[in-house]
C-alpha positions as CSV (number, residue, x, y, z in Angstrom):
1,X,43.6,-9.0,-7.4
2,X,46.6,-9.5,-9.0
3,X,47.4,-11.2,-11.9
4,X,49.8,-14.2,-9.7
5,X,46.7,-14.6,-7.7
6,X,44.6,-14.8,-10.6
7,X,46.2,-17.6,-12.4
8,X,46.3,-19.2,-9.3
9,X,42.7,-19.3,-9.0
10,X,42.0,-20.0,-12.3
11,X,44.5,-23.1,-12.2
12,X,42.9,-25.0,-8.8
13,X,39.5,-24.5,-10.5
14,X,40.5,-25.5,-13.7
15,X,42.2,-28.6,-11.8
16,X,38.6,-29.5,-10.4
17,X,36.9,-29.5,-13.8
18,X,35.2,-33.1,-14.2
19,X,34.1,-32.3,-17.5
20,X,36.6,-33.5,-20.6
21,X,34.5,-31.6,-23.3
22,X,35.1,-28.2,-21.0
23,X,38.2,-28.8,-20.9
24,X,38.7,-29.7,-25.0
25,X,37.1,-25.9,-25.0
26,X,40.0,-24.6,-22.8
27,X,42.4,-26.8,-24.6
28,X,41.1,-25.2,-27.9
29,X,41.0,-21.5,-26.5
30,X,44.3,-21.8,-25.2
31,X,45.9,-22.9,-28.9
32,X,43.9,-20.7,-30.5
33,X,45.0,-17.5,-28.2
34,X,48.8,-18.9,-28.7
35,X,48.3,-18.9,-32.2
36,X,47.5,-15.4,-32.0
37,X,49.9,-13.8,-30.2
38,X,52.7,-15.1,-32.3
39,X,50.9,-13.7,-35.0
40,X,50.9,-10.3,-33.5
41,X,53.6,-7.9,-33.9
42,X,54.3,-4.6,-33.1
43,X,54.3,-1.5,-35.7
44,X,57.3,0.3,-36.9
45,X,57.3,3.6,-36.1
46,X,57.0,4.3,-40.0
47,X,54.5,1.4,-40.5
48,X,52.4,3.8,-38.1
49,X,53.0,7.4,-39.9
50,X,52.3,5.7,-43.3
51,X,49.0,4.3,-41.6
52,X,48.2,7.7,-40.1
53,X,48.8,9.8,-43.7
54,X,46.6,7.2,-45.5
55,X,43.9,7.7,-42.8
56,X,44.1,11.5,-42.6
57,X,43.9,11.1,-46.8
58,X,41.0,8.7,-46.6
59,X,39.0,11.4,-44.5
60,X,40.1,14.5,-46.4
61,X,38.9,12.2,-50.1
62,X,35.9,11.1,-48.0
63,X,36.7,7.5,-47.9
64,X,35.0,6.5,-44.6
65,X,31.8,5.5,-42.7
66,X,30.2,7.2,-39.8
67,X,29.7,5.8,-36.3
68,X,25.6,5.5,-37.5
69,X,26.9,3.9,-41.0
70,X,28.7,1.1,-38.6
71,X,26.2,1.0,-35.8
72,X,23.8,0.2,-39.3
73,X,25.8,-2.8,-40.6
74,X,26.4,-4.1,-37.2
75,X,23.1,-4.4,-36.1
76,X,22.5,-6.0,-39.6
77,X,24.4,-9.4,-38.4
């Protein structure tokens, strides 16, 4: 399905909601996920080798946590 098809879709059932606090939660998702995407913005290219030569000096100095050290934390909230 393509994406057309699938705004389409979404629109007619949104269109039969009866329900004004659903759509308050749309109305609210919507903002919010507007809000966010103005937010966002790509890298420059050397905004992403600067990230990559911190990372790669963050491993070698052993500044980071394992995928069991985050699977931990996580499971902790």
């Amino acid at each position: 399905m393509n994406i057309e098809t699938r705004k389409i879709e979404f629109v007619q059932a949104f269109l039969n909601l009866q329900s004004e606090e659903l759509i308050s939660q749309f109305e609210k998702l919507l903002k919010k996920a507007k809000q966010s995407e103005k937010e966002l913005k790509p890298f420059t290219m050397e905004e992403l080798h600067e990230r990559i030569a911190k990372s790669e000096d963050d491993f070698e100095n052993g500044r980071f946590k394992t995928q069991e050290e985050l699977e931990k934390i996580s499971s902790n909230w």
